[in-house]
VOGU-3710 file (C-alpha; in Angstrom, 3 decimals, decimal comma):
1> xxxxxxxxxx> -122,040/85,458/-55,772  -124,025/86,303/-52,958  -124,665/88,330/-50,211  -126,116/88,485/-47,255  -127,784/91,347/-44,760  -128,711/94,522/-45,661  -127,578/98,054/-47,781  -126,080/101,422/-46,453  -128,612/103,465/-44,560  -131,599/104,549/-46,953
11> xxxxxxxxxx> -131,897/108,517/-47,373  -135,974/108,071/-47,721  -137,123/108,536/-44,209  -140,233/107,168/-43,454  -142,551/109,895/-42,710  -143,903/110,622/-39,024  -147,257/108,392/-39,490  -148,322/104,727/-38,606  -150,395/102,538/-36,498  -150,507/100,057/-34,205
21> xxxxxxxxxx> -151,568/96,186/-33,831  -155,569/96,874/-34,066  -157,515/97,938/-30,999  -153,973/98,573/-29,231  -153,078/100,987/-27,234  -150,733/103,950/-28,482  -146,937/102,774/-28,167  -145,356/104,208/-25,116  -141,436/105,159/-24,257  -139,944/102,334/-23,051
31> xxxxxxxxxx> -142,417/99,445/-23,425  -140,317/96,607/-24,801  -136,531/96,091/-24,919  -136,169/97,868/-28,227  -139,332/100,728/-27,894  -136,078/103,362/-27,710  -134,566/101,851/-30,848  -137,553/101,606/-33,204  -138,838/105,005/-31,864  -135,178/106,032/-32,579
41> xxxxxxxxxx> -134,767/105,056/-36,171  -138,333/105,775/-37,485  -139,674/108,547/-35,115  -137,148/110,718/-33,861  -138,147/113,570/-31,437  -134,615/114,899/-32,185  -131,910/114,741/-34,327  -129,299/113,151/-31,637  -131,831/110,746/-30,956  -131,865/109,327/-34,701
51> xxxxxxxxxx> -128,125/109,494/-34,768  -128,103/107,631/-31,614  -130,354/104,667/-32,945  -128,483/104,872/-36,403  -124,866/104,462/-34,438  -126,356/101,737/-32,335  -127,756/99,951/-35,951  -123,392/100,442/-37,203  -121,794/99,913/-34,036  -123,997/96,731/-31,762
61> xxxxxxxxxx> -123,139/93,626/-33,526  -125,995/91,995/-31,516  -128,551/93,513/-33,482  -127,544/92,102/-36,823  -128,397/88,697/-35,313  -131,080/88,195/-33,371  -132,871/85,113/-31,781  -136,823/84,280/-32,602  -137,515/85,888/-29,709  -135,908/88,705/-29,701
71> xxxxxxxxxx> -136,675/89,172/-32,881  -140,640/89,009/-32,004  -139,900/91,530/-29,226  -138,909/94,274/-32,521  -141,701/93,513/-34,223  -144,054/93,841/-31,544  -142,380/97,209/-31,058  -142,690/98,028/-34,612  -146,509/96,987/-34,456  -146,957/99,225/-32,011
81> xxxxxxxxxx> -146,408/102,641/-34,237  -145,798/105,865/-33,820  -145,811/107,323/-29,817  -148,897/109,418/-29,723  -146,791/112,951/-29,901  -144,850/112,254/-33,024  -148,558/112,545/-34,761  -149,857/116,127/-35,942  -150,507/117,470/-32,854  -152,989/120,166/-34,769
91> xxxxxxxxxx> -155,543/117,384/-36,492  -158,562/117,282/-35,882  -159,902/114,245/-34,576  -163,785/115,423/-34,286  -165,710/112,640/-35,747  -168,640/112,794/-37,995  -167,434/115,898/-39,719  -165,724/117,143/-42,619  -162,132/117,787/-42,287  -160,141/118,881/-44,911
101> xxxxxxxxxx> -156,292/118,687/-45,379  -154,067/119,816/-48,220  -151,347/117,533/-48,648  -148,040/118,644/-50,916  -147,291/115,754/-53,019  -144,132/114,973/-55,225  -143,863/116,717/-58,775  -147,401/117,471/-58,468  -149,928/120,753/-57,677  -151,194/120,042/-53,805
111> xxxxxxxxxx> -154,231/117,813/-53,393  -157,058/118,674/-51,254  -158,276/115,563/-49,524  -161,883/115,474/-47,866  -161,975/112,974/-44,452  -164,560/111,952/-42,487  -163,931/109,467/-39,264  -166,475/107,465/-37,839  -168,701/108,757/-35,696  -167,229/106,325/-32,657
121> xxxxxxxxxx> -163,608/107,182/-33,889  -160,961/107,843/-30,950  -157,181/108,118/-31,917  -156,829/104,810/-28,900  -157,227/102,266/-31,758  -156,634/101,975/-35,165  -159,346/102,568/-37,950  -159,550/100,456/-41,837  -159,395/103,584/-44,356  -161,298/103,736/-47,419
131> xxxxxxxxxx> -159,704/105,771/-50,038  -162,283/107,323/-52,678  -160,965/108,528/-56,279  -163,176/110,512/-58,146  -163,889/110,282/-61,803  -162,333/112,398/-64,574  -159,775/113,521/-65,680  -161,532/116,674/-64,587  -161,804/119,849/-65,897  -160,314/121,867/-63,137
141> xxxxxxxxxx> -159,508/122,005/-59,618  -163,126/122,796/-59,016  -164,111/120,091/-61,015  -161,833/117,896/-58,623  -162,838/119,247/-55,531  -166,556/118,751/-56,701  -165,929/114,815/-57,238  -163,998/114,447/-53,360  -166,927/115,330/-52,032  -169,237/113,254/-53,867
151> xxxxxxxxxx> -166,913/110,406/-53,487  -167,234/111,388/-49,408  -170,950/111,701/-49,765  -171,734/108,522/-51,326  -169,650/106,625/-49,073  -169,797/108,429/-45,813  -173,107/105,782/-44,097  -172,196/102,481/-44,956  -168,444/103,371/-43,259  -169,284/105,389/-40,276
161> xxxxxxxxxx> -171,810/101,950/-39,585  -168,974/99,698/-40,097  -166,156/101,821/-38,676  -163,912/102,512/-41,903  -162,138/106,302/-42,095  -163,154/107,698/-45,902  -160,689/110,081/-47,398  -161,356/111,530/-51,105  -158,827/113,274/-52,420  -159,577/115,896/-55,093
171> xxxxxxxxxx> -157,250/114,967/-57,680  -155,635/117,993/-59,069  -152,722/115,922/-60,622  -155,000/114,898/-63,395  -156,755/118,415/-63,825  -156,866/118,916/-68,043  -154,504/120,898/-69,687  -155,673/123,231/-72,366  -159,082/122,043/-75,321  -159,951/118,504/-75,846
181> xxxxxxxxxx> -161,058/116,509/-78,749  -161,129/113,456/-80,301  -157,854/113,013/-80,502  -156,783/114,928/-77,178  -157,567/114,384/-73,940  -153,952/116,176/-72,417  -153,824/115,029/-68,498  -151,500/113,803/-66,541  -152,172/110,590/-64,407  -152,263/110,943/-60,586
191> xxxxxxxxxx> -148,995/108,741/-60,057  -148,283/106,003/-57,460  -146,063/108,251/-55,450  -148,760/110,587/-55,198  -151,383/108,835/-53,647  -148,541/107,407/-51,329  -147,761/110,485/-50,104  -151,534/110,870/-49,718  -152,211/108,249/-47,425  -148,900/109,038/-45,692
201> xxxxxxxxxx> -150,181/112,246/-44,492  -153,785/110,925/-43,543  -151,566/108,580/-41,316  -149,523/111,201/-39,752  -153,201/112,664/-38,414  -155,195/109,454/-37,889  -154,966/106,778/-36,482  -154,912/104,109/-39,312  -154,368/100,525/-39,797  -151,701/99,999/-42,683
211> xxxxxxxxxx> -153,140/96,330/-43,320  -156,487/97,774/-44,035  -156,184/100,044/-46,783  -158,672/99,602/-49,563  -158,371/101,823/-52,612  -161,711/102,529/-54,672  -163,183/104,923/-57,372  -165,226/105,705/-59,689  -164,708/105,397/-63,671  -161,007/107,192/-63,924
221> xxxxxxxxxx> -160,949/106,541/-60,196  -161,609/102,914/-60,601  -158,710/102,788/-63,298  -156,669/104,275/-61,047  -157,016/101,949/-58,427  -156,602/98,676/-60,433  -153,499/100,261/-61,982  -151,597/100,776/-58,085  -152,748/97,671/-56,943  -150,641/96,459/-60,281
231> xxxxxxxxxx> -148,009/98,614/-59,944  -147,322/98,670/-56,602  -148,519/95,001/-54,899  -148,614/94,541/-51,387  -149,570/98,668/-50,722  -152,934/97,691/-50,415  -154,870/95,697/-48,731  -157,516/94,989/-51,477  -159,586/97,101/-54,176  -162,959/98,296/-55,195
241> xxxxxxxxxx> -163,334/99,367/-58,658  -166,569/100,974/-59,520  -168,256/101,716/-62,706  -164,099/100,512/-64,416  -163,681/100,662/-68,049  -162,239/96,927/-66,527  -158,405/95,599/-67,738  -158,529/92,605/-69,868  -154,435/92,547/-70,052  -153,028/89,509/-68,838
251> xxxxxxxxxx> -149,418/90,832/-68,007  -150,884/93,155/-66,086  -153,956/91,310/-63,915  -150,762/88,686/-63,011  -149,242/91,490/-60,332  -152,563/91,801/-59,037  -152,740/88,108/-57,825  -152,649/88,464/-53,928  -154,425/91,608/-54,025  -158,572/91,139/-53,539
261> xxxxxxxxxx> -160,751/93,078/-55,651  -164,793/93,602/-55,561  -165,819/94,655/-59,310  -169,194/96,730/-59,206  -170,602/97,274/-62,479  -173,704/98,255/-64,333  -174,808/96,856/-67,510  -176,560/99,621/-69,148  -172,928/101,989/-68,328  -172,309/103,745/-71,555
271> xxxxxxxxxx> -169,352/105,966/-70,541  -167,666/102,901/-70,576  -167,001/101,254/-74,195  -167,868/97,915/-73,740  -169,300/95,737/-70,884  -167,340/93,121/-71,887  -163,965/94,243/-70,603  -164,842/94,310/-67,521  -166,406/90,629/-67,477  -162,845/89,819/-68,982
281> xxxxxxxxxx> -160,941/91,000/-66,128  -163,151/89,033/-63,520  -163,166/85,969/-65,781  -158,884/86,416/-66,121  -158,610/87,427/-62,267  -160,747/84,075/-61,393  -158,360/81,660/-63,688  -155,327/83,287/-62,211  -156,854/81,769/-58,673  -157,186/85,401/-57,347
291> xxxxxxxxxx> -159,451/86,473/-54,719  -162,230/88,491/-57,104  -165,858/89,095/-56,424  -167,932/90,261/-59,809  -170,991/91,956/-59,576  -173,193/93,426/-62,479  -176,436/94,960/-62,154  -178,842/94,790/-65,657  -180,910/97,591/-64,283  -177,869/100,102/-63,313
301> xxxxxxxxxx> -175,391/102,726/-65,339  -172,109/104,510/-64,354  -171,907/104,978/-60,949  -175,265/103,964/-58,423  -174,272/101,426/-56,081  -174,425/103,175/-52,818  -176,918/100,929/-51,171  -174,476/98,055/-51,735  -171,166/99,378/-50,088  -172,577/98,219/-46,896
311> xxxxxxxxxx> -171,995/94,747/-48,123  -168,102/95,674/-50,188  -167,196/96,595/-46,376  -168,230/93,388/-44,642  -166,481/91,377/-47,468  -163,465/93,586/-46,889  -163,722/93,149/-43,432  -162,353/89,203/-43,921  -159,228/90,494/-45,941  -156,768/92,126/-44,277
321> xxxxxxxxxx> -152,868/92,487/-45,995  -151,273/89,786/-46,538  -147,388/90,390/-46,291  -146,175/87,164/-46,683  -148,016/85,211/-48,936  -145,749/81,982/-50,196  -145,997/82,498/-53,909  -145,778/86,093/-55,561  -145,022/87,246/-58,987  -143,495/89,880/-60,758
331> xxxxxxxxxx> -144,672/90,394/-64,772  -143,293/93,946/-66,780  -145,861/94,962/-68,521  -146,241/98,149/-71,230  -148,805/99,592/-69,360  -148,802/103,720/-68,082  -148,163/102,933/-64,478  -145,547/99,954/-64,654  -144,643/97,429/-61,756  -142,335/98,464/-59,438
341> xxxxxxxxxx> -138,959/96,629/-59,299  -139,935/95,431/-55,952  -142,827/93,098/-55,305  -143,802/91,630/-51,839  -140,708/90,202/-50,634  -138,812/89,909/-53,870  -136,954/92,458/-56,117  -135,359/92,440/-59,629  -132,442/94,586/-60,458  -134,471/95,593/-63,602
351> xxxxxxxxxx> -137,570/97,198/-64,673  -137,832/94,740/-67,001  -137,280/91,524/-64,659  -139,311/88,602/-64,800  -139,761/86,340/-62,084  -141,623/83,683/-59,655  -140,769/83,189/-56,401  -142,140/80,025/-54,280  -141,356/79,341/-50,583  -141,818/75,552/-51,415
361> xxxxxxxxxx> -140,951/74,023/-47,886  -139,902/75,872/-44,616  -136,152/75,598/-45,876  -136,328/76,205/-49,494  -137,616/78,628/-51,938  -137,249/78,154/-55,662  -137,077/81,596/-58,073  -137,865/81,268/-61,560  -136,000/84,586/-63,291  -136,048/86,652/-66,769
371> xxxxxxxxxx> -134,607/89,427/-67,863  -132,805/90,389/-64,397  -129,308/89,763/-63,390  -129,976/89,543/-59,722  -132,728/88,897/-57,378  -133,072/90,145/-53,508  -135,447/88,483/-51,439  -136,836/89,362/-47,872  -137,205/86,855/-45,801  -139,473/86,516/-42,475
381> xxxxxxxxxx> -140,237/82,903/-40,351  -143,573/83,172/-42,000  -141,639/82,178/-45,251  -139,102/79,756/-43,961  -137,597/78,674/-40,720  -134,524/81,173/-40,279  -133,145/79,042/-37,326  -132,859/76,067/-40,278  -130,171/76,607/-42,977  -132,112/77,207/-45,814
391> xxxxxxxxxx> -131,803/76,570/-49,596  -132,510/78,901/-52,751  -132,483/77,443/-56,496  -132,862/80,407/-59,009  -133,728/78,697/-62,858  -133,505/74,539/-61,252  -129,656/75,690/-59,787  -128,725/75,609/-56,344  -127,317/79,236/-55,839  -127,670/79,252/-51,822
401> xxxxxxxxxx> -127,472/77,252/-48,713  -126,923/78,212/-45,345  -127,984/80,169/-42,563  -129,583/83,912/-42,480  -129,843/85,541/-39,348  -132,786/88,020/-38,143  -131,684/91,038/-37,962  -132,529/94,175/-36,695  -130,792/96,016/-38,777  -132,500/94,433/-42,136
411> xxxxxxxxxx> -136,147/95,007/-40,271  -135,850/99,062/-39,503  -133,801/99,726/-42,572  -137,098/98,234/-45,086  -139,507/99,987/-42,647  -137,920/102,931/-43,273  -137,499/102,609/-47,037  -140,705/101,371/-47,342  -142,751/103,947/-45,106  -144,545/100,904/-43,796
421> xxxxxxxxxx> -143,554/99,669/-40,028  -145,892/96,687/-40,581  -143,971/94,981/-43,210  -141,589/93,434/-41,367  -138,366/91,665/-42,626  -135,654/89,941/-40,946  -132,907/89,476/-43,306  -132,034/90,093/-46,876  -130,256/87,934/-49,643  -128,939/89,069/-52,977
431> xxxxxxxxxx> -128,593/86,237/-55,454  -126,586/86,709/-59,224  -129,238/85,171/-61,630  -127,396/81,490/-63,231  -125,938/82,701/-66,837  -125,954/78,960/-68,238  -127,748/77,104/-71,012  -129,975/75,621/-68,361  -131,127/79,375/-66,482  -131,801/80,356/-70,159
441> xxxxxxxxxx> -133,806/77,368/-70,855  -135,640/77,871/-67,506  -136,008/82,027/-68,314  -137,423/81,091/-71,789  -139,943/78,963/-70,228  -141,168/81,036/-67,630  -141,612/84,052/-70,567  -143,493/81,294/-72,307  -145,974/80,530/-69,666  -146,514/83,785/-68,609
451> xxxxxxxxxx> -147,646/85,059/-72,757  -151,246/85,997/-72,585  -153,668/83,840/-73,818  -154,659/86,150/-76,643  -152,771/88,963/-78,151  -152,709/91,502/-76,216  -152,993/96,030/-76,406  -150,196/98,529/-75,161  -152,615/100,712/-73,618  -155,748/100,396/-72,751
461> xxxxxxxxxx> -158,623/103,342/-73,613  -158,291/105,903/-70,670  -154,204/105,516/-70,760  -154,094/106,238/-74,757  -155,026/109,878/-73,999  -152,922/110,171/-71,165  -149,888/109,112/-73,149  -150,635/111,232/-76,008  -150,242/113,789/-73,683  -146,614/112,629/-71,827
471> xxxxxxxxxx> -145,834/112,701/-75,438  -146,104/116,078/-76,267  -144,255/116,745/-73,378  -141,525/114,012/-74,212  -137,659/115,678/-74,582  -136,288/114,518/-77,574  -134,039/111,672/-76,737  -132,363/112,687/-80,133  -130,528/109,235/-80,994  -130,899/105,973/-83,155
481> xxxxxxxxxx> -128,993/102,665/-82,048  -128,607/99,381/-83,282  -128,547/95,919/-81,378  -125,056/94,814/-80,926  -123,146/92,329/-78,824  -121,913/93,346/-75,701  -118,388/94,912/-75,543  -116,144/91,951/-75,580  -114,494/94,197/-71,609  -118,001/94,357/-70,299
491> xxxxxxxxxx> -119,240/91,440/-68,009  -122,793/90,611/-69,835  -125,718/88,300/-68,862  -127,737/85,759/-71,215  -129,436/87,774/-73,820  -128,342/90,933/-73,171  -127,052/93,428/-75,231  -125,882/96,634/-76,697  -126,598/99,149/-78,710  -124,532/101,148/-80,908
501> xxxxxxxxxx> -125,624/104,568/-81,814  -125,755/105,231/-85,373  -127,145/108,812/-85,481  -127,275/111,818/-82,685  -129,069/114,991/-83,503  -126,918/117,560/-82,222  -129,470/119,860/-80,305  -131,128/116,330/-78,916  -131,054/116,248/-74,641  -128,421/112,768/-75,248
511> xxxxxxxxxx> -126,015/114,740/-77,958  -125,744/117,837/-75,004  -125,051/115,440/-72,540  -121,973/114,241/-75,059  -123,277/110,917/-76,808  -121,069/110,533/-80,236  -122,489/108,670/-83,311  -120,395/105,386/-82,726  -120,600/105,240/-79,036  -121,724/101,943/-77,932
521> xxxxxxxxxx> -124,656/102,406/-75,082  -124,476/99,491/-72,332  -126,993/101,018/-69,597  -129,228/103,764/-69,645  -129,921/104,751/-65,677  -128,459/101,439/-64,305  -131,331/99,379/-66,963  -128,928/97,180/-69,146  -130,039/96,118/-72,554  -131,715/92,699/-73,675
531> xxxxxxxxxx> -132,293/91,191/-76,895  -135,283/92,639/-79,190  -135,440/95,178/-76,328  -133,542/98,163/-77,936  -134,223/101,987/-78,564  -138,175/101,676/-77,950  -138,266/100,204/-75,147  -135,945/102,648/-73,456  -137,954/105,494/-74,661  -141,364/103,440/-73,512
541> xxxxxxxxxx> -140,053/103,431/-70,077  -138,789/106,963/-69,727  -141,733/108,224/-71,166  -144,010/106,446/-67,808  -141,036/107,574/-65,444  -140,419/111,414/-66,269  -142,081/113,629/-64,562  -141,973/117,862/-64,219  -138,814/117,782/-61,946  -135,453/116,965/-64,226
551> xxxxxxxxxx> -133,984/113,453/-63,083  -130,492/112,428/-63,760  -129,778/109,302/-65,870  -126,078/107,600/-65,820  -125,442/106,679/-69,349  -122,904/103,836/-69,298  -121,145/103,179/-72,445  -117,886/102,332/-74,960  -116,257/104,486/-76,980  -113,507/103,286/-78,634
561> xxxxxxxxxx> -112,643/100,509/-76,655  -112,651/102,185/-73,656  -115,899/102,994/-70,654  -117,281/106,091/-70,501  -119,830/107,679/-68,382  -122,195/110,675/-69,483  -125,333/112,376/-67,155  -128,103/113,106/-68,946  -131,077/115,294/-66,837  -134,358/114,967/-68,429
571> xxxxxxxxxx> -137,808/116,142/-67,475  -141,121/116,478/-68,837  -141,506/119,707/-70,925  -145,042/121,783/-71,775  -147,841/120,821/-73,897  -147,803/121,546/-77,643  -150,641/123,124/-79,686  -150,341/120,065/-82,068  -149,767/116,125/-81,256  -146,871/115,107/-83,557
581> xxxx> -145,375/111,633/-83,504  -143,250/111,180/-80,527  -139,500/111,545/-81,199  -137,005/108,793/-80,319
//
């Protein structure tokens, strides 16, 4: 089965920020054939005037297939950004000062976020942003707002020389909850949303160039930074990590493989454990074939490397994006902040989906697949030649041959879902994921290949505390399952299964929301089941997901022969005095 072309209008609307091609000039009404449109869709000055561009998207059969020129005429609209009025009409734009900005971020307190522009800033042209993460977790919002501006300060003269905006958000998210010891540290992360939302407000004020953003930070900043780039690649542009505790896990350095980093480390650091993780990450990230630059100073400690950013910004000068690279990756991994379902130009239909995807020639591109029942990939003539038929082989099978057509509709839709108007795509294809000996054979091997090197932890030291903590907060799931076969009625894939629940405590969030002992559970929020992958998984991946705002989760399963559907709404719940073992 495939298809091809695009989903139903996405609800997320991308937010009223963006940028242009660099040193251009400020879209303007009307320049191009589809200026209207693209304003339209993504920047409405009105409500009829996004209906109008959505009905035109439904209703103009032209603009589902589009020429290579035409098609370049959209994009060069799309490059162009936001018109200059759609932007906050009330930021300041005074460079060489301190502006501050309190941005309202999803199921978290609001973040105060220090700025400073370049001293030859004007809103004509676009500007490269660094964004600053203080160390932590701190102690209070103080605390937080205390380590912006030191973040600001220490970066503020090597930028405004090399014409980078710095932005430093105070991050409140992870702001301690109640005493500390040993054994508790209780914070919450600052989440990938979060910082999204961020960056998506300093864009909706400044002019900035989405293909230069470079995360950094200090210590838990640092952390932080390695841990988006992993989770979410091709957000950022590259990243800095300063003074890290480092990531040695292999599963996770894999997502970071077209994302450049610039390590900056001091050997006599003792709030870190051990200098050697950090020499493991740059030794892993350099086998991998990534883009990595190490350096370690014998004479320096946490933090102290002011005089070199200078340098980090000329390096990051050569590295803008890159949207379309030919090979990219996605590898699950148990870490706090997972992957997100969709990498680059390719998406699994599972959190746990694992998968390499090659544009081999300008016709072909070959998917290896794990774990996922279906892949999507977006496609752009940077990848392969859209006005050749083109073939796709998922697991060594020929799943797909023909012609895709560039279409508008594809491009805006993934701009908008994406809050990103530079990463452009002109058609979709969904592809079912082979279900014979041979895709298993193919799955196994790429699961093979991809096994670190050496064994390998859950969590690394900074996330251990912060997990503790989403424990205590944890809802009781209240339920213990077996692996089973799948339902003889339900369509399955290779290796995946069920589980049958064998006990339900009755005042457990699952038992309210009407789960019987002998139920058998075939998804749990659209996430199907595979072998060896059972109740602990599920509860490892709700636990990174939940957050303070109750979500709903579609419980698909069999009860006596028959389907069944149950909601269950869970949400993180408030800390407890004591840290008792999580409960399944």
């Amino acid at each position: 089965m495939y298809t091809v072309g695009t989903a139903a209008f996405v609800a997320a609307v991308l937010s009223t920020a963006g940028t242009g091609a660099e040193q251009a000039t400020v879209a303007q009404p009307g320049a191009g054939p589809y200026a209207s449109l693209v304003r339209g869709y993504l920047w409405p000055a009105s409500d009829a005037e996004r209906r109008e561009a959505e009905q035109a998207l439904e209703t103009d059969p032209s603009l589902a297939r589009l020429s290579r020129i035409a098609f370049h005429d959209l994009e060069e609209a799309l490059r162009q950004g936001p018109p200059q009025e759609s932007r906050d009409s009330a930021a300041p734009e005074s460079p060489g000062q301190v502006h501050e900005l309190t941005v309202q971020v999803p199921a978290g307190p609001p973040v105060p976020v220090l700025v400073r522009l370049p001293s030859r800033y004007t809103p004509e042209i676009e500007w490269p942003l660094i964004f600053a993460m203080h160390g932590g977790p701190p102690g209070g919002a103080g605390q937080a707002k205390s380590g912006a501006e030191r973040m600001l300060r220490v970066w503020t003269e090597a930028a405004d020389r090399a014409g980078w905006i710095v932005a430093a958000p105070a991050m409140t998210p992870s702001v301690t909850a109640g005493p500390r010891t040993d054994e508790r540290l209780p914070y919450e992360i600052f989440h990938p949303e979060q910082a999204r939302a961020v960056v998506a407000a300093l864009r909706a004020r400044y002019r900035i160039n989405p293909d230069r953003v470079v995360s950094t930070g200090i210590s838990l900043g640092s952390n932080y930074s390695i841990a988006f780039a992993a989770g979410e690649p091709g957000w950022l542009s590259a990243i800095v990590p300063v003074s890290t505790e480092g990531d040695s896990r292999e599963l996770l350095l894999r997502n970071l493989g077209g994302t450049p980093a610039y390590v900056l480390e001091g050997t006599r650091d003792r709030n870190i454990r051990v200098i050697d993780a950090p020499r493991a990450m740059a030794e892993i990230l350099a086998a991998f074939g990534c883009d990595i630059t190490y350096r370690e100073f014998g004479d320096r400690a946490h933090e102290g490397f002011q005089e070199h950013y200078g340098d980090v910004l000329r390096w990051l000068d050569a590295r803008p994006r890159q949207v379309y690279p030919r090979e990219v990756v996605r590898v699950p991994h148990p870490a706090i902040v997972p992957v997100s379902r969709r990498v680059r130009w390719i998406e699994t239909d599972t959190r746990q989906g694992l998968v390499r995807a090659v544009a081999s020639r300008p016709d072909r591109i070959d998917v290896t697949a794990a774990w996922t029942r279906r892949v999507t990939l977006f496609l752009h003539d940077r990848l392969v030649d859209l006005d050749r038929p083109i073939t796709v082989t998922i697991n060594g099978a020929e799943v797909f041959r023909g012609a895709v057509a560039r279409s508008a509709v594809t491009a805006l839709e993934e701009a908008r879902r994406l809050g990103d108007e530079r990463r452009i795509y002109a058609a979709s294809l969904t592809l079912d994921v082979p279900a014979d000996a041979r895709s298993r054979t193919a799955a196994a091997s790429l699961a093979r290949e991809f096994a670190p090197a050496r064994q390998e932890v859950a969590l690394s030291f900074w996330e251990m505390y912060a997990t503790r903590a989403l424990e205590e907060r944890l809802p009781s799931l209240g339920f213990e399952a077996q692996e089973v076969p799948l339902p003889g009625r339900v369509g399955g894939f290779p290796d995946q299964v069920a589980l049958r629940v064998t006990r339900v405590q009755q005042d457990g969030t699952l038992a309210r929301a009407g789960l019987r002992t002998g139920d058998v559970l075939v998804e749990f929020g659209g996430e199907p089941f595979f072998r060896g992958r059972g109740v602990e998984h599920l509860y490892h991946w709700v636990l990174r997901e939940l957050r303070t705002v109750p979500v709903p989760y579609v419980l698909t399963i069999v009860r006596d022969g028959n389907p069944v559907t149950l909601e269950a709404e869970l949400q993180l719940g408030s800390y407890r005095s004591s840290t008792p073992g999580p409960t399944k």
